[in-house]
PyMOL Python script that loads the backbone (N, CA, C, O; Angstrom):
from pymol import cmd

cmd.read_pdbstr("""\
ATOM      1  N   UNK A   1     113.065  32.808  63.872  1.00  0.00           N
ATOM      2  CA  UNK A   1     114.186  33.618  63.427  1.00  0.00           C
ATOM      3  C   UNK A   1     115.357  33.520  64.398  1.00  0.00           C
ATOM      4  O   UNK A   1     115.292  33.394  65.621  1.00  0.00           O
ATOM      5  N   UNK A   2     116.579  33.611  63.526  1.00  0.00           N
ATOM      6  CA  UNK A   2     117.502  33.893  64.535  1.00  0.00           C
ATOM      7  C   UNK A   2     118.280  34.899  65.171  1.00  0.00           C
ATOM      8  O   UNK A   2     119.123  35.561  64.565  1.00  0.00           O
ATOM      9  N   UNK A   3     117.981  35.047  66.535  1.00  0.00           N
ATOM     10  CA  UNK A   3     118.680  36.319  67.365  1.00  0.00           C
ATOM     11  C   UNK A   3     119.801  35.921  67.666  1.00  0.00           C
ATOM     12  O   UNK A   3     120.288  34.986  68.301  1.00  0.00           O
ATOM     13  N   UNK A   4     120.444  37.571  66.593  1.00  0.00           N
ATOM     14  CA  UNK A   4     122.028  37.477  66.843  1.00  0.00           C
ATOM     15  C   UNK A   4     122.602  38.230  68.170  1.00  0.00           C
ATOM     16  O   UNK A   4     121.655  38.882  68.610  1.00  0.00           O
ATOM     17  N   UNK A   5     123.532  38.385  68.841  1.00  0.00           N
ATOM     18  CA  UNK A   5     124.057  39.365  69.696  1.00  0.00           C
ATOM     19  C   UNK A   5     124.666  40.884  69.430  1.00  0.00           C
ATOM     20  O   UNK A   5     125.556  40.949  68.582  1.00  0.00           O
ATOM     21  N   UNK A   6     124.345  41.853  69.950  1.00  0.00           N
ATOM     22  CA  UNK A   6     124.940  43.026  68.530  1.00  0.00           C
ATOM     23  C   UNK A   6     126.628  42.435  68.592  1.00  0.00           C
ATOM     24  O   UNK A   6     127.256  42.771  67.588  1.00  0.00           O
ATOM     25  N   UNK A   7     127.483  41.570  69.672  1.00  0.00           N
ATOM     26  CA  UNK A   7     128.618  41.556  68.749  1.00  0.00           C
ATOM     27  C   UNK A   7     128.545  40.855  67.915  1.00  0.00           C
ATOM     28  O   UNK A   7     129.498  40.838  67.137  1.00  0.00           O
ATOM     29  N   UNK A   8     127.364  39.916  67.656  1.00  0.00           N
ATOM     30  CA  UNK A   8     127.672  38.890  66.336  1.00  0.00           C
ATOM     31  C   UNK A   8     127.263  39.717  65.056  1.00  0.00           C
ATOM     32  O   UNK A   8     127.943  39.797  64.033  1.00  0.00           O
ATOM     33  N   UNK A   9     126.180  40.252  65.252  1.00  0.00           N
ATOM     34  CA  UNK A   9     125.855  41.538  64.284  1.00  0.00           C
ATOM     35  C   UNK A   9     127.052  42.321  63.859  1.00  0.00           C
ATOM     36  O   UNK A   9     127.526  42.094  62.746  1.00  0.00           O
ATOM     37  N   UNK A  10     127.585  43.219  64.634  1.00  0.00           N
ATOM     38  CA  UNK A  10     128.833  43.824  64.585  1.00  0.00           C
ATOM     39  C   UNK A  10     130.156  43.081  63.510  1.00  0.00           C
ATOM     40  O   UNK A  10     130.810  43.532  62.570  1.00  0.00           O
ATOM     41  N   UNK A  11     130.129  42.131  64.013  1.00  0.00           N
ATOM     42  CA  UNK A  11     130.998  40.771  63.454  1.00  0.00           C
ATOM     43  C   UNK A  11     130.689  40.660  61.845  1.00  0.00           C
ATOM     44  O   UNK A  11     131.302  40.830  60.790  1.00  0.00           O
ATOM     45  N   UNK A  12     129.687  40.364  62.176  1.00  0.00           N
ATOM     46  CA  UNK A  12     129.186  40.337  60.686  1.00  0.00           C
ATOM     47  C   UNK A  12     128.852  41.089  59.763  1.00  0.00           C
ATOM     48  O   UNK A  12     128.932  40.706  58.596  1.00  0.00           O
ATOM     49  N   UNK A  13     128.426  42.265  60.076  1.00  0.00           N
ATOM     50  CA  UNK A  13     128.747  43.468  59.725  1.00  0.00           C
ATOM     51  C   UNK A  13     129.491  44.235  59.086  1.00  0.00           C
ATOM     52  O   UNK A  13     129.325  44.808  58.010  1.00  0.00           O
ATOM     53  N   UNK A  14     130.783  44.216  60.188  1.00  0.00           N
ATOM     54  CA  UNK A  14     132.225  44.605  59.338  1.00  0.00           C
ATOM     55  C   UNK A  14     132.728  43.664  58.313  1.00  0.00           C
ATOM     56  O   UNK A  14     133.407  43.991  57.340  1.00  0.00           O
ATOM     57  N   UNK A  15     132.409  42.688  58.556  1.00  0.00           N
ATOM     58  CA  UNK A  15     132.663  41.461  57.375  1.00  0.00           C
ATOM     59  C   UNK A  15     131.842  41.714  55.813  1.00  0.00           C
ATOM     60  O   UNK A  15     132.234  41.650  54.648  1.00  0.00           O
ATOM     61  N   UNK A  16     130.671  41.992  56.381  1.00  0.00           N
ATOM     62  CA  UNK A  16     129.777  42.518  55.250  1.00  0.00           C
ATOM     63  C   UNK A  16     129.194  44.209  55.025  1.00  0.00           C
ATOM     64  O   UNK A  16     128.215  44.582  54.377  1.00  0.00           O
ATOM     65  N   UNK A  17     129.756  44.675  55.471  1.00  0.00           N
ATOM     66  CA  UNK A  17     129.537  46.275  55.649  1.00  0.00           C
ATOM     67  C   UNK A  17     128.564  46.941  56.201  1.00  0.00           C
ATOM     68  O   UNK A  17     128.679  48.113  56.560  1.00  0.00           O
ATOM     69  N   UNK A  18     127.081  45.962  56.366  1.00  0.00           N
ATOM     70  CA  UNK A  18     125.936  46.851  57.177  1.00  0.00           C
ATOM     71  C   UNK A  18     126.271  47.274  58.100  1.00  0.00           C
ATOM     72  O   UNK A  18     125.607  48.293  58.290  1.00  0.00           O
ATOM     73  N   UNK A  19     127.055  47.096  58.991  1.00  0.00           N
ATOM     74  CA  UNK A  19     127.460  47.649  60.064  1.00  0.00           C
ATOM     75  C   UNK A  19     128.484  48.921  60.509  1.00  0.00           C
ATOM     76  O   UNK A  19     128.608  49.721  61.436  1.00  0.00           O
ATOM     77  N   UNK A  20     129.175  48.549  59.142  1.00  0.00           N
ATOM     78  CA  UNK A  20     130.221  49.538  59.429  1.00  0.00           C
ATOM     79  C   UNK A  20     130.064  50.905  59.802  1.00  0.00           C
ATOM     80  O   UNK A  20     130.980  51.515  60.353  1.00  0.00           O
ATOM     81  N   UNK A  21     129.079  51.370  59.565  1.00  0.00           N
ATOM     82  CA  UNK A  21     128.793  53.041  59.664  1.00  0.00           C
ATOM     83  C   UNK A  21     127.499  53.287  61.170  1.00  0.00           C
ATOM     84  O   UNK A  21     127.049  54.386  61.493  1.00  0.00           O
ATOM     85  N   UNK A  22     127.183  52.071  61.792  1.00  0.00           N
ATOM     86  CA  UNK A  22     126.640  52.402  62.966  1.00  0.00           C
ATOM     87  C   UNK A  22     127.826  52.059  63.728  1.00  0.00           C
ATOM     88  O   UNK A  22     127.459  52.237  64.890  1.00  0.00           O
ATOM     89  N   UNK A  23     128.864  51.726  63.752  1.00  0.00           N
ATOM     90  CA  UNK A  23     129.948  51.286  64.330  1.00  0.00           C
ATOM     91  C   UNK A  23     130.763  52.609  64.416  1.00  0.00           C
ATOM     92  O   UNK A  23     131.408  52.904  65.422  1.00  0.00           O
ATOM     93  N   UNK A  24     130.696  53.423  63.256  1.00  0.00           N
ATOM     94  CA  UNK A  24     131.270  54.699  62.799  1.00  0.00           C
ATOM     95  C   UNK A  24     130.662  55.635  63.903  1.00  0.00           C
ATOM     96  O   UNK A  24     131.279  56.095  64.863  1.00  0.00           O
ATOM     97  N   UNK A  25     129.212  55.851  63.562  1.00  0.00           N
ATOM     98  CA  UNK A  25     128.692  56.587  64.417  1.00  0.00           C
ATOM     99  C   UNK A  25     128.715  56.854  65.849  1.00  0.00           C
ATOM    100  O   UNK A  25     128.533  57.913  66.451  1.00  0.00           O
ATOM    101  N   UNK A  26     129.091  55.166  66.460  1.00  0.00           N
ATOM    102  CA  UNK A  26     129.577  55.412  68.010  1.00  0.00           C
ATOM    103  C   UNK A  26     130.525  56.400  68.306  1.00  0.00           C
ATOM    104  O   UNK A  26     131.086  56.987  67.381  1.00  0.00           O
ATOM    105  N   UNK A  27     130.814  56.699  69.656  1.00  0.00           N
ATOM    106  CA  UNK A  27     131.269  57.754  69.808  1.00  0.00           C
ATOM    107  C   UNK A  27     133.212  57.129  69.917  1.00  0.00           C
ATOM    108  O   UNK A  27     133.577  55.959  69.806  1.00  0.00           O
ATOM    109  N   UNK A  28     133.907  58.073  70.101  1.00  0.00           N
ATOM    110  CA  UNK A  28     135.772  57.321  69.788  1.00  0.00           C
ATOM    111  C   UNK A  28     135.773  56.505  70.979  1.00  0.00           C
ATOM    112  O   UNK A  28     136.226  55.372  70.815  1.00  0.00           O
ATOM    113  N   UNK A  29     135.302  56.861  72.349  1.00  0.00           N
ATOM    114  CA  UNK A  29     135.782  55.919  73.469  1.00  0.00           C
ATOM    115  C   UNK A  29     134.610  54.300  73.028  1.00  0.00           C
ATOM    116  O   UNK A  29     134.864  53.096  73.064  1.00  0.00           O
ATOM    117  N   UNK A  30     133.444  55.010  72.679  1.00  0.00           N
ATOM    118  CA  UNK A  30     132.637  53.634  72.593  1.00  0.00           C
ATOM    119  C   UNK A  30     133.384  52.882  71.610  1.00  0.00           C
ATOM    120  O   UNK A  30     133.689  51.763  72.022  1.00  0.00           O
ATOM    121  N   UNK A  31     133.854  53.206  70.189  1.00  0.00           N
ATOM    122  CA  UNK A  31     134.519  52.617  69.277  1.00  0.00           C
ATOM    123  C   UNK A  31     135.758  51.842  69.691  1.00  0.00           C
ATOM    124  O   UNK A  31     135.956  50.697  69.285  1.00  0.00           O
ATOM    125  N   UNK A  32     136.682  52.553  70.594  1.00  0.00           N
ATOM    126  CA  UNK A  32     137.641  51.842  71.319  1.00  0.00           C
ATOM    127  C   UNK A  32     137.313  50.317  71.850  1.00  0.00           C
ATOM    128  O   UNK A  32     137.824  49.350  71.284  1.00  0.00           O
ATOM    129  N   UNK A  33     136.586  50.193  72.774  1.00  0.00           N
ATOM    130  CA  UNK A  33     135.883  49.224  73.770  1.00  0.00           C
ATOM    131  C   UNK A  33     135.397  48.188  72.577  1.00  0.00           C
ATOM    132  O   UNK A  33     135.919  47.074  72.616  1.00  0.00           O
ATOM    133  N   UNK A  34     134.424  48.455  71.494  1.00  0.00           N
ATOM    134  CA  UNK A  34     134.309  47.671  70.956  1.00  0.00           C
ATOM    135  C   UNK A  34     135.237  47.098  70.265  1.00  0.00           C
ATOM    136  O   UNK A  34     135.330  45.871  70.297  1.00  0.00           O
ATOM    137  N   UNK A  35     136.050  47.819  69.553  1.00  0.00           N
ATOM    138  CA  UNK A  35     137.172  47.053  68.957  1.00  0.00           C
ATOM    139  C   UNK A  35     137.709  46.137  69.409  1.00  0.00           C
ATOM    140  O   UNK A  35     137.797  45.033  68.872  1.00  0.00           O
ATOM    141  N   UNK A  36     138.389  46.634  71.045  1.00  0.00           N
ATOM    142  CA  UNK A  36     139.230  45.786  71.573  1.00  0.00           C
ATOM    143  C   UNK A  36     138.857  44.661  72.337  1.00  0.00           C
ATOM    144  O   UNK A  36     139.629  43.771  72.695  1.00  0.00           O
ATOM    145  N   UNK A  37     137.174  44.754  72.668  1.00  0.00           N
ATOM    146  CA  UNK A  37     136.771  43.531  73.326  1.00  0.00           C
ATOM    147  C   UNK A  37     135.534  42.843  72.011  1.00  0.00           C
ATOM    148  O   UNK A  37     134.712  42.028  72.429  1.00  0.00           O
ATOM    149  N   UNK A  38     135.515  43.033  71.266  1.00  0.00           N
ATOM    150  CA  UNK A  38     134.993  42.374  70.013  1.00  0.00           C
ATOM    151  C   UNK A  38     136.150  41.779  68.982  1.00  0.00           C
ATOM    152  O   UNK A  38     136.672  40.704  68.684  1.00  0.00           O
ATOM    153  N   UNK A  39     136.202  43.090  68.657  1.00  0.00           N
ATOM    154  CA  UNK A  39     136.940  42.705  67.451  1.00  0.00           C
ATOM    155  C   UNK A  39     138.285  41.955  67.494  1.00  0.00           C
ATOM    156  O   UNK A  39     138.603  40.943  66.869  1.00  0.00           O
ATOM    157  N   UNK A  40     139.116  42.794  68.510  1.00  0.00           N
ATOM    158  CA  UNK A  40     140.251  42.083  68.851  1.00  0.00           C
ATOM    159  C   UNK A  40     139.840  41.340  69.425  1.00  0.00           C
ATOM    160  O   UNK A  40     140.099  40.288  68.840  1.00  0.00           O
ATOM    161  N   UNK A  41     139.015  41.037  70.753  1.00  0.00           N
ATOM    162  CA  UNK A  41     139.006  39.684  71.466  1.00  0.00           C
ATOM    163  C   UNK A  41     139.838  39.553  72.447  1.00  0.00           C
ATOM    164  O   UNK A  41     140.547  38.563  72.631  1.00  0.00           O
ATOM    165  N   UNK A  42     139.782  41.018  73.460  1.00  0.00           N
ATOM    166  CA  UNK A  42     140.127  41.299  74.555  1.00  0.00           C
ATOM    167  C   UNK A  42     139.233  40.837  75.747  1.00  0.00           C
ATOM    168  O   UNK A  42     138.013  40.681  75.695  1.00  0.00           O
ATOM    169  N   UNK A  43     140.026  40.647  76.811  1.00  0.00           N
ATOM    170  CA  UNK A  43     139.029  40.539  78.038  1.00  0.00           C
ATOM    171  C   UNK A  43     139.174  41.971  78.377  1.00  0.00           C
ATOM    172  O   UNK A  43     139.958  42.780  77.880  1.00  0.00           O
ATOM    173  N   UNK A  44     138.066  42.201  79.542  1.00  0.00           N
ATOM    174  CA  UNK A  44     138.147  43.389  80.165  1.00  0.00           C
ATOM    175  C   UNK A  44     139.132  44.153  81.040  1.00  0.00           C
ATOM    176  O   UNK A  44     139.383  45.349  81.183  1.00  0.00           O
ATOM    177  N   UNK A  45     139.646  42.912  81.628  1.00  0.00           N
ATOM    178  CA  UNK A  45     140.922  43.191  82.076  1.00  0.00           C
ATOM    179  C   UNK A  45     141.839  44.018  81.015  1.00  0.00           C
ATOM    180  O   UNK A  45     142.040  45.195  81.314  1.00  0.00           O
ATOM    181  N   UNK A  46     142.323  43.612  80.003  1.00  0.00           N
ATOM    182  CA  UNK A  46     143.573  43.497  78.945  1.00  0.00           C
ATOM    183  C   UNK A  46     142.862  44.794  78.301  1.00  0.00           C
ATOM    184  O   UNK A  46     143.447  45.877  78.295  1.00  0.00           O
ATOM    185  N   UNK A  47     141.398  44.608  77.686  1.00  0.00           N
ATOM    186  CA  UNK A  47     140.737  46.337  77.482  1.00  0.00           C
ATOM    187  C   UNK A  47     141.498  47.178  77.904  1.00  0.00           C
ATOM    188  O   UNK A  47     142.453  47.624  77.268  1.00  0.00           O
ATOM    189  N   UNK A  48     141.097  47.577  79.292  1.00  0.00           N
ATOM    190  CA  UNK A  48     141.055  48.323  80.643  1.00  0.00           C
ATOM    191  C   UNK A  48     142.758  49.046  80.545  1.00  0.00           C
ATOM    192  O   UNK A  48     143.157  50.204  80.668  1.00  0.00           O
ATOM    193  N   UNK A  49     143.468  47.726  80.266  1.00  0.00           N
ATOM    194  CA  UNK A  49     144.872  48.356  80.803  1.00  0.00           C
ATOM    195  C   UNK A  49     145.191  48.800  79.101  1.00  0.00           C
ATOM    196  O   UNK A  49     145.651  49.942  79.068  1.00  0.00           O
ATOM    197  N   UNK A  50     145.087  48.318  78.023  1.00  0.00           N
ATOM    198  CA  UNK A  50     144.792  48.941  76.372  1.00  0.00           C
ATOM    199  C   UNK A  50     144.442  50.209  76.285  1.00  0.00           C
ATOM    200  O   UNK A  50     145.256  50.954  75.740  1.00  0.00           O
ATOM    201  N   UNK A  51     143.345  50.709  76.715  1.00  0.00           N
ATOM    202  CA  UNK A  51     143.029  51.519  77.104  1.00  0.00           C
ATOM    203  C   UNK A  51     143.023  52.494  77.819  1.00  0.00           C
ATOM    204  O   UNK A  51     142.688  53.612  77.429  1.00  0.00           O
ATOM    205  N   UNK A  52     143.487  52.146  79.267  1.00  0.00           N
ATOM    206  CA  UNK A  52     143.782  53.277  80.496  1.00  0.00           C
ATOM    207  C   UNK A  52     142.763  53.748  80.918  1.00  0.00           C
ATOM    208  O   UNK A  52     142.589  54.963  81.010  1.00  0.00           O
ATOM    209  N   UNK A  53     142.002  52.967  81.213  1.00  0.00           N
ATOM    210  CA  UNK A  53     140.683  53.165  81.757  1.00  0.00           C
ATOM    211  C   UNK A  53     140.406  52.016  82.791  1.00  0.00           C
ATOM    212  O   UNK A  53     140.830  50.862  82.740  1.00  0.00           O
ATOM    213  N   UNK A  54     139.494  52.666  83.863  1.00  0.00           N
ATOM    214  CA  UNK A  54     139.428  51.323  84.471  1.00  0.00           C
ATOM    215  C   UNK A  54     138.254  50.421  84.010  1.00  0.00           C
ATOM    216  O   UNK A  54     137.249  50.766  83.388  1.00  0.00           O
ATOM    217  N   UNK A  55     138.747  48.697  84.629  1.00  0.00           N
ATOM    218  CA  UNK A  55     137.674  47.662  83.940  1.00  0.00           C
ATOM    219  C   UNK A  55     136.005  48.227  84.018  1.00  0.00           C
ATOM    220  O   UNK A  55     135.262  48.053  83.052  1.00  0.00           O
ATOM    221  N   UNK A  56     135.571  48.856  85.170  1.00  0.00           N
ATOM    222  CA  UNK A  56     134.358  48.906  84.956  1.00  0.00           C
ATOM    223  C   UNK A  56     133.942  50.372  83.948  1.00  0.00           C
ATOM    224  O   UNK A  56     132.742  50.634  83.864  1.00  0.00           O
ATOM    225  N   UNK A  57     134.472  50.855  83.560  1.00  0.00           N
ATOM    226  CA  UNK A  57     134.133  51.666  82.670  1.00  0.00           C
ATOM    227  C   UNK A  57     134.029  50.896  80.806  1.00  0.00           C
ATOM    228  O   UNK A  57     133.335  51.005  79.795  1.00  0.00           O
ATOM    229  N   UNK A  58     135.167  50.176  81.281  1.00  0.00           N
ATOM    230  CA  UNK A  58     135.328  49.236  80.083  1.00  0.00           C
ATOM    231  C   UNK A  58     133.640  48.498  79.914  1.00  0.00           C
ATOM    232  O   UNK A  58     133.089  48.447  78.815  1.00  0.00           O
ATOM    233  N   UNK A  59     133.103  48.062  80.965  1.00  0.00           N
ATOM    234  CA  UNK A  59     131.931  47.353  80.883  1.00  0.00           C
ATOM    235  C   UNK A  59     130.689  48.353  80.733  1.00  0.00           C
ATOM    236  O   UNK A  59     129.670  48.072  80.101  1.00  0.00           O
ATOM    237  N   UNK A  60     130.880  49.366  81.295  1.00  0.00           N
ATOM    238  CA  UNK A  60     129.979  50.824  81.141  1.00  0.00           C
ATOM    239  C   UNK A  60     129.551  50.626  79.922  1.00  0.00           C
ATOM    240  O   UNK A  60     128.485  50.131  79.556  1.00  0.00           O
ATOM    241  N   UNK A  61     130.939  51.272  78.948  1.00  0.00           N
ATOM    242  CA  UNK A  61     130.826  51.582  78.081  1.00  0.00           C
ATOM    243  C   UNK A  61     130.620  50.499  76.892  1.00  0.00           C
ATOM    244  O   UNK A  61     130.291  50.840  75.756  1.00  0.00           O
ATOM    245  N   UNK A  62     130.851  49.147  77.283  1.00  0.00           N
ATOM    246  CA  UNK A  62     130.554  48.217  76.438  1.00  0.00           C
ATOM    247  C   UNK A  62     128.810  47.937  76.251  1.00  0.00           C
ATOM    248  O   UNK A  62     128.299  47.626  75.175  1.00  0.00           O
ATOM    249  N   UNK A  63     128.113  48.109  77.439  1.00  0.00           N
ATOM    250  CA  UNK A  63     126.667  47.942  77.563  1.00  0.00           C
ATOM    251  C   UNK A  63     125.963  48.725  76.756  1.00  0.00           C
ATOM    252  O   UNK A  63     125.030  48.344  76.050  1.00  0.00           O
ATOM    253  N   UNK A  64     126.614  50.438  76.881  1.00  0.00           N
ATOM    254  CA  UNK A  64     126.013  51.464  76.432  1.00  0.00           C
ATOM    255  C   UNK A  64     126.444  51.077  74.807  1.00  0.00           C
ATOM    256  O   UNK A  64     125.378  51.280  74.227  1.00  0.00           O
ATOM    257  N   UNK A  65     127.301  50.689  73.901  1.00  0.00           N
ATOM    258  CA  UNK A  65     127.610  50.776  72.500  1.00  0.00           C
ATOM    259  C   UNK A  65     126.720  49.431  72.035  1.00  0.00           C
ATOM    260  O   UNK A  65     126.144  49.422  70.947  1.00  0.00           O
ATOM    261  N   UNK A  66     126.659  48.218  73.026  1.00  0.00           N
ATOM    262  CA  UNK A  66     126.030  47.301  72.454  1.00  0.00           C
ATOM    263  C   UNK A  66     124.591  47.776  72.065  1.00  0.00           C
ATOM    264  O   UNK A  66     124.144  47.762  70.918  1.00  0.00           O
ATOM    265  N   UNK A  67     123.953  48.185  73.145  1.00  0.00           N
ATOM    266  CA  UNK A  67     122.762  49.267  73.404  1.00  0.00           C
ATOM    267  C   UNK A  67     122.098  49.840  72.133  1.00  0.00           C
ATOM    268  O   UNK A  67     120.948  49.791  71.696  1.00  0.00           O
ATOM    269  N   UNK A  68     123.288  50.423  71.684  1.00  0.00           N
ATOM    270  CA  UNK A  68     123.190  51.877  70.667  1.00  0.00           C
ATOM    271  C   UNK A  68     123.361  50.929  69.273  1.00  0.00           C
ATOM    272  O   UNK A  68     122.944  51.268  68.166  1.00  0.00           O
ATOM    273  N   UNK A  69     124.078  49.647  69.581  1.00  0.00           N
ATOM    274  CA  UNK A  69     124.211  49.134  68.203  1.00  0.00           C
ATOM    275  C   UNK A  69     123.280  48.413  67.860  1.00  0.00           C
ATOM    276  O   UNK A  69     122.997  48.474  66.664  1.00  0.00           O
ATOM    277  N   UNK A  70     122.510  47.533  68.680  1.00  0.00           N
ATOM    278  CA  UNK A  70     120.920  46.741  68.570  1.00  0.00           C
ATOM    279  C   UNK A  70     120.426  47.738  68.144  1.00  0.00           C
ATOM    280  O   UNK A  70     120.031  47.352  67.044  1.00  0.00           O
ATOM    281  N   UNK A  71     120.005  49.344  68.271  1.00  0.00           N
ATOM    282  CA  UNK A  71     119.265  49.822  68.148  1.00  0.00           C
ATOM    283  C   UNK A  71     119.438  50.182  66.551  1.00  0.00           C
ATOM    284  O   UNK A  71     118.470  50.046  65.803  1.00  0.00           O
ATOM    285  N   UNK A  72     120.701  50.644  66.058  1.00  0.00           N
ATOM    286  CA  UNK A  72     120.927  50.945  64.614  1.00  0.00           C
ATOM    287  C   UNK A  72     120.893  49.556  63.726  1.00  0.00           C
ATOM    288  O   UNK A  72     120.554  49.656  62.547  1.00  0.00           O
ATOM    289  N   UNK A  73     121.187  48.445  64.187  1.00  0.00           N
ATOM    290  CA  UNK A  73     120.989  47.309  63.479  1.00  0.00           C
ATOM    291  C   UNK A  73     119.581  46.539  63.651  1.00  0.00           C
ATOM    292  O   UNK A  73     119.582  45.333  63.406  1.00  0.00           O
ATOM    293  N   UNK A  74     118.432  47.131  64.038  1.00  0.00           N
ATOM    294  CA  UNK A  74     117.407  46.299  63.783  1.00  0.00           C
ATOM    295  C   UNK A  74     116.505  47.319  63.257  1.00  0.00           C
ATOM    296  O   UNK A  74     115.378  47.008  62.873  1.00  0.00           O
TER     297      UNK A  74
END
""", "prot")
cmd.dss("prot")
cmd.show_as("cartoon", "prot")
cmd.util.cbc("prot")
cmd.orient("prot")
């Protein structure tokens, strides 16, 4: 079988809707982070300053939503 990454999941997801509502469920800052370093296709840097947060929170919080999203997508 093939193992996706939750952003490829995510990816595919919003493309096809299974995802959309564990994506929902994250919390607004986790939803942020993913957007902008998934969806948009931010680095952490460019996140960070998008955001107003610093980079390592950006990565915090990216670990913790990927985390939470493997867990609702499998």
């Amino acid at each position: 079988p093939v193992v996706r990454s939750a952003e490829e999941q995510v990816l595919l997801g919003v493309e096809y809707g299974d995802a959309a509502g564990a994506l929902n469920r994250l919390s607004p800052e986790l939803q942020a982070v993913v957007r902008a370093t998934v969806l948009d296709g931010l680095t952490t840097r460019e996140a960070a300053r998008l955001l107003h947060i610093p980079q390592g929170t950006v990565k915090t919080r990216m670990a913790r939503a990927r985390n939470l999203l493997r867990q609702a997508l499998s």
